[in-house]
C-alpha positions in Angstrom: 0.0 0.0 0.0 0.8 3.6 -1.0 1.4 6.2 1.7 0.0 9.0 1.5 2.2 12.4 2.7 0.1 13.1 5.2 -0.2 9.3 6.7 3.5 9.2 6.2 4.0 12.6 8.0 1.8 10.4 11.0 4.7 8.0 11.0 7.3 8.4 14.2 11.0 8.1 13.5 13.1 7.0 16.1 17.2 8.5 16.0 19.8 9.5 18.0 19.7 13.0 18.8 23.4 13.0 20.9 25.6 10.6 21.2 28.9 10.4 23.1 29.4 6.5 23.4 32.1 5.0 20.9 31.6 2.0 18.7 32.5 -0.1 19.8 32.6 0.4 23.7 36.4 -0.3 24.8 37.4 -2.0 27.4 37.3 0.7 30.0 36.2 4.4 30.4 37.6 7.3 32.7 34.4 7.2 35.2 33.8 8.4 39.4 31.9 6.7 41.4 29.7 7.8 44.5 31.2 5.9 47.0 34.8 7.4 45.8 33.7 10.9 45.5 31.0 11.4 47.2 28.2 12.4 45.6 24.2 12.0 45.6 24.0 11.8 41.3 26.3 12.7 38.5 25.2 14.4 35.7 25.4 16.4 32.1 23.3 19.3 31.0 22.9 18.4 26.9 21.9 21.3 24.2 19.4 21.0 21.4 20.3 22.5 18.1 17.1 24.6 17.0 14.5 22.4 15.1 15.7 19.4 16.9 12.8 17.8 19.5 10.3 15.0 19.4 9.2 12.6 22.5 12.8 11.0 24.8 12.1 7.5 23.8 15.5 6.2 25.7 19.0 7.3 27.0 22.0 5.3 27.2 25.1 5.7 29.8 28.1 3.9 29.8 29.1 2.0 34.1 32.6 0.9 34.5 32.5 -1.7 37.0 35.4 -2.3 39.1 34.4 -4.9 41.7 35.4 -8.5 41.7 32.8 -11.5 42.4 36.1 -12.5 45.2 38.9 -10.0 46.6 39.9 -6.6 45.3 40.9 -5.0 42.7 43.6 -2.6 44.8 45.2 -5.7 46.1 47.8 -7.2 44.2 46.5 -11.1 42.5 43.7 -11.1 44.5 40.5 -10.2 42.2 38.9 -13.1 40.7 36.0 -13.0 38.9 34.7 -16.8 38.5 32.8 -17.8 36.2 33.6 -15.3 33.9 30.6 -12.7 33.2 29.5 -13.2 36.2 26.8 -10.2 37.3 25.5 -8.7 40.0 22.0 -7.0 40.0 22.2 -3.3 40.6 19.2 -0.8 40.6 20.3 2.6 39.0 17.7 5.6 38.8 18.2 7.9 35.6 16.4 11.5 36.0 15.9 14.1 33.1 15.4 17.9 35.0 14.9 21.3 33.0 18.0 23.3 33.0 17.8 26.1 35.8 19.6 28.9 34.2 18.6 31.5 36.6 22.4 32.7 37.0 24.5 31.6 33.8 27.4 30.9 35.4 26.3 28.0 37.6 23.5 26.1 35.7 21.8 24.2 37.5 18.6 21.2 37.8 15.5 22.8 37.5 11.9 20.7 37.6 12.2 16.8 37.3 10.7 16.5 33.9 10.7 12.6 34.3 12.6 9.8 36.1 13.1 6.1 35.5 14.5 3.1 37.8 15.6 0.2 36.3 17.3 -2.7 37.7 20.7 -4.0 35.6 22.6 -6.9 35.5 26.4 -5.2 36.2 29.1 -7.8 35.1 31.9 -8.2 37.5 35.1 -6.8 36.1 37.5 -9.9 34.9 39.7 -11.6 37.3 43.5 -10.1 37.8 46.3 -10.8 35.5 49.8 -11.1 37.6 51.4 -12.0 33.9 50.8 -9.5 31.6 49.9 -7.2 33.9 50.7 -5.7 37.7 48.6 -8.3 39.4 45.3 -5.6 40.2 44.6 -4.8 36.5 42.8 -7.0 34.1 44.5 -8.0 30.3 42.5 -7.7 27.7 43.7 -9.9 25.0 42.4 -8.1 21.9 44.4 -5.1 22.2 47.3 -6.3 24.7 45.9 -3.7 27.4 45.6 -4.1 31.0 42.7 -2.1 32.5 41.4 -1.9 36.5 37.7 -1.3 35.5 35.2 -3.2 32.6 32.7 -0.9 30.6 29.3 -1.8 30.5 26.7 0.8 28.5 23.2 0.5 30.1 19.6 1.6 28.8 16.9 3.5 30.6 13.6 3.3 28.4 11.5 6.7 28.3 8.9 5.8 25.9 6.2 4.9 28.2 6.9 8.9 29.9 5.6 10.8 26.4 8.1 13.8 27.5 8.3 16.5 24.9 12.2 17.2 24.9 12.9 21.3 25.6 15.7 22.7 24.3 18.0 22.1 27.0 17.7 18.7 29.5 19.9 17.9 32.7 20.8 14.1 32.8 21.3 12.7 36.5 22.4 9.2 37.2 21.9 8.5 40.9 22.3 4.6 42.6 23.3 3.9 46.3 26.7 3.0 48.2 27.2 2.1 51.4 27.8 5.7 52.1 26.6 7.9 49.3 23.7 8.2 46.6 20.5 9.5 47.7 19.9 7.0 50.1 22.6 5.4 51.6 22.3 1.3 52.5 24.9 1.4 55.3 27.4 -0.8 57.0 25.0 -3.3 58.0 24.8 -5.3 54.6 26.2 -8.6 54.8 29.0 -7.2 51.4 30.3 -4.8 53.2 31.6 -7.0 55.7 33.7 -9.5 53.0 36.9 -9.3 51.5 35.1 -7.7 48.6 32.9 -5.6 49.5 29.6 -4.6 48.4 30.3 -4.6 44.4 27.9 -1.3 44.2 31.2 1.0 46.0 33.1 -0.1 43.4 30.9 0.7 40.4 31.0 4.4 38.5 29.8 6.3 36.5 31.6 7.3 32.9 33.3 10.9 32.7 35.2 9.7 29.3 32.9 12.2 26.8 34.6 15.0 25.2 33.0 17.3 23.5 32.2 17.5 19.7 32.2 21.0 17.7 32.2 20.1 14.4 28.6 20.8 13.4 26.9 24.0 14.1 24.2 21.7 14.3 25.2 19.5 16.8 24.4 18.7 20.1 26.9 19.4 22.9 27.0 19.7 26.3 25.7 23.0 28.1 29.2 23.4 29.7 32.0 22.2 28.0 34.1 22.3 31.3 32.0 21.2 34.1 29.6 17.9 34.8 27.0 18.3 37.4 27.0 17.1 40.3 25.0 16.7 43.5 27.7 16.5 45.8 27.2 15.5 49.7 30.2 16.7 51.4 32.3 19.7 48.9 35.6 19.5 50.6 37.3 20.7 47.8 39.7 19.0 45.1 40.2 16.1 43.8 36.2 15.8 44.7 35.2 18.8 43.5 36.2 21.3 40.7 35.1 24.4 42.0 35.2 24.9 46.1 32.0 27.1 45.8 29.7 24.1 44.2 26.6 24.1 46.6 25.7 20.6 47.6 22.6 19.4 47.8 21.4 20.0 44.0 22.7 18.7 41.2 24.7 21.6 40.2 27.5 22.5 37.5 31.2 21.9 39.1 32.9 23.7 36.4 35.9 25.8 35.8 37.1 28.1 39.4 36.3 31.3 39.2 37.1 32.1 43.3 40.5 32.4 43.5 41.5 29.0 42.6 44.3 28.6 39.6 42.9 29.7 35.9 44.9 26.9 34.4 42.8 24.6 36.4 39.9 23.4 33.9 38.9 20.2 36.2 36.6 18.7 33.6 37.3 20.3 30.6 37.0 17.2 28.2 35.5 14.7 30.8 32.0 14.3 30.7 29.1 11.4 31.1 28.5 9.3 27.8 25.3 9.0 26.8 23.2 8.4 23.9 19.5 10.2 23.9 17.3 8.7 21.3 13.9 10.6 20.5 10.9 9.4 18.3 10.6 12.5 15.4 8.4 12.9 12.4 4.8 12.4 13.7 2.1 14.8 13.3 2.7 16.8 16.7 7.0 16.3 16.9 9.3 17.9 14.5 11.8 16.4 12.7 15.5 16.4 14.3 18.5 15.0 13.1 21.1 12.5 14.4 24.0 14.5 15.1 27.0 13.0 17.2 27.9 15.1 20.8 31.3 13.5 21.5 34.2 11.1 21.7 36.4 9.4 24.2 40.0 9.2 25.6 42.2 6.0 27.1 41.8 4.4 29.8 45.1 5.9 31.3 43.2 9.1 31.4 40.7 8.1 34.5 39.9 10.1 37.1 39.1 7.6 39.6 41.6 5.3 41.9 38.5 4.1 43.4 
């Protein structure tokens, strides 16, 4: 059967709208974790070229998982990960806020637009290689590298939430640790008290985005030198960029501007991976392109020793 153009105008379109994550994922990503840093949610505020929109149908972020199914990673030949691809199941939440740009300088979330929890299989990172590499790092025999952490991309599915993207979105990631996340589980799990630990303090969240200019059309990211943050204690660097971030909201910890060293640009180049997919072309959605909003470094670049 023929369509018609307007029946075929009817017709959604699913595409990537931004789109960070490499193809294919490598072994490992720079990433931070709560229970290393200290924070409630991690985030990215993403910018819209004019014309694109449509309904959020999914977003993707990329986990690096550091914890081992027995022993530690930080502990020479003792990590062991048996059988291999072994998982552990991990709730993570994913929120999408409006961007609160009240003052310009320090964006920040504004309402909760929508919010999805989902429950992931994490895989264990692979067990410690004390022969082709230092005994805590994994080797990874495609491309002779050994790596601490394993990348893992993860999908939160926002069809079922019908929400109209604006032209800006804040992206907040959020899961518990023993210590940090919104709500902390405590000391009193059984994981916390093995060799191992609870595998959730060892899993992060990717900061291994950089930022892509090569479009005027393309998405980026609303600060090219900051991810947000809802930090619970700000003591300062190497937690936090800026000593002035507020905690408490999931604010942009960007560049200093109180004193601190101009040369220090914290996160210039480090941001969240993600992939934001809307549905485009129906009757009520314009059209948007897929345009790409980043790329990635090494491994050797991380910023966590968790």
């Amino acid at each position: 059967m023929l369509l018609t153009a307007a029946s075929a105008a009817a017709i959604a379109d699913e595409r990537i709208i931004f789109n960070s994550v490499p193809s294919p994922l490598p072994p490992n990503v720079a990433s931070e974790g709560p229970e290393a840093y200290a924070y409630r949610e991690i985030g990215d505020a993403i910018v819209f070229p004019q014309g694109t929109g449509g309904t959020l149908t999914s977003v993707t972020v990329v986990m690096s998982s550091w914890g081992c199914a027995s022993g530690t990673w930080f502990t020479p030949g003792t990590c062991v990960t048996n059988p291999k691809g072994a998982t552990f199941s991990q709730p993570i939440t994913m929120n999408i806020y409006a961007v609160d740009n009240t003052n310009p300088a320090k964006p920040k979330a504004g309402a909760l637009l929508a919010t999805v929890a989902q429950t992931f299989d994490i895989p264990y990172r692979p067990s410690s290689d004390t022969v082709h590499c230092d005994g805590t790092a994994w080797f990874n025999p495609k491309d002779g590298q050994c790596y601490h952490g394993l990348a893992k991309a993860i999908t939160f599915d926002f069809a079922g939430k019908h929400l109209s993207l604006p032209s800006q979105i804040l992206v907040g990631i959020a899961f518990n640790s023993t210590h940090y996340g919104p709500s902390p589980l405590g000391e009193s799990k059984a994981c916390f008290h093995t060799p191992q630990g609870c595998p959730y303090d060892s899993l992060n969240v990717s900061t291994d985005g950089d930022v892509f200019f090569g479009s005027g059309t393309a998405s980026s990211v609303r600060d090219p030198n900051g991810i947000f943050f809802n930090y619970v204690i700000n003591s300062g660097p190497p937690n936090t960029c800026n000593a002035t971030t507020p905690t408490g909201t999931l604010a942009d910890d960007t560049t200093p501007s109180n004193g601190e060293p101009a040369t220090e640009t914290c996160f210039t180049g480090y941001h969240p991976e993600l992939i934001i997919r809307a549905k485009c072309g129906a009757d009520d959605q314009p059209l948007c392109p897929a345009v790409i909003g980043g790329q990635v470094k090494s491994d050797d670049d991380h910023h966590d020793d968790n």
